[in-house]
Steps between C-alpha positions, in 0.01 A plus 500: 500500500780698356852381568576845616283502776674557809273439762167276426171490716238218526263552223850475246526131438840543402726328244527066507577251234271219581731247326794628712610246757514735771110626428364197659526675877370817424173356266429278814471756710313738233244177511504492883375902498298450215282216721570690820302825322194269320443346825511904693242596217237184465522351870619857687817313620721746665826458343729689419812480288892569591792535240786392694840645354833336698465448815745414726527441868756349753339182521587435124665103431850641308610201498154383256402778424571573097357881515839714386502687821482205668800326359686872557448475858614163506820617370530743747430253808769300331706796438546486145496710252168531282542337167285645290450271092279824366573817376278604800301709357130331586319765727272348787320701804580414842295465763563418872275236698377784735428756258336203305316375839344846496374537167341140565317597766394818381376361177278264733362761671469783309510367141213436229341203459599319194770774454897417406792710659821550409728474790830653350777687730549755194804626667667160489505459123828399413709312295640151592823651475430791741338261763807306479760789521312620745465157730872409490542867690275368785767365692845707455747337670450174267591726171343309274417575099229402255684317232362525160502193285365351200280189508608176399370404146392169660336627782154385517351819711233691351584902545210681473657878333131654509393822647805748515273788488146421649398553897170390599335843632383502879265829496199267536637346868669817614167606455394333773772615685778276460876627461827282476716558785804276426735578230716171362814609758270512800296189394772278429702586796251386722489195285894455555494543811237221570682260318851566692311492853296163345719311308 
């Protein structure tokens, strides 16, 4: 696939160094469809396939939890600023448990056997940067910034600066009727406030 794709559907395969250290999650789940498909076509198994982009939910550990929007909403429960070591510029889609809970079950019961969907909230592609701006606004009276910063020479963390451009496409699951309901401000205000009223 092009780099200059913007959006890319199922039947793309899309761009991955194998040798990359950061390849080894997405070829293990490109094996897991791969079997899940040979087993729909030679034994009529019915499974189907999801592409999960971020999800996030209240019930999320922050404290363990080494996702990026994780550790941002840890700063905010802790009411610190977001410290941000990258340039920010790494685009993800976000997707909120409900909307995702939806798409699950209506992949179940209206998808294709032996089918893969991508379940991408389109709407929510943004940059790590613009979830973080946008997350420190959650709660106002805290006034808190996202602090840019570079990374320690030493530091042992391995950023992963791919896909600034690409969103996986949903057509194929809003064809089945699915729409995202929750933009990033709605979604993660429900998450903060289940974290303030849960500790």
């Amino acid at each position: 696939m092009p780099q200059d794709v913007g959006n890319f559907s199922e039947e793309q395969i899309g761009l991955m160094d194998v040798l990359d250290e950061h390849s080894c999650y997405g070829e293990s789940k490109r094996m897991g469809e791969n079997w899940c498909a040979s087993f729909a076509r030679e034994y009529y198994v019915p499974t189907r396939s999801v592409r999960i982009t971020h999800t996030y939910a209240p019930t999320m550990d922050v404290d363990h939890d080494q996702r990026v929007f994780a550790s941002f909403m840890k700063c905010l429960m802790n009411q610190q600023d977001i410290v941000m070591l990258s340039d920010g510029s790494a685009k993800r889609t976000f997707c909120y448990i409900a909307d995702a809970v939806a798409a699950f079950l209506l992949i179940l019961l209206k998808g294709e056997n032996g089918q893969a969907y991508n379940m991408s909230n389109e709407h929510e592609f943004l940059s790590i940067g613009e979830l973080a701006d946008t997350l420190v606004t959650l709660d106002s009276k805290k006034h808190l910034k996202v602090v840019r910063k570079q990374r320690p020479k030493d530091d042992v963390y391995m950023e992963n600066k791919a896909n600034c451009d690409i969103c996986p496409s949903s057509a194929k699951l809003r064809s089945l009727g699915w729409t995202g309901e929750y933009d990033v401000r709605h979604g993660f205000s429900q998450v903060l406030r289940y974290l303030k009223e849960n500790g």
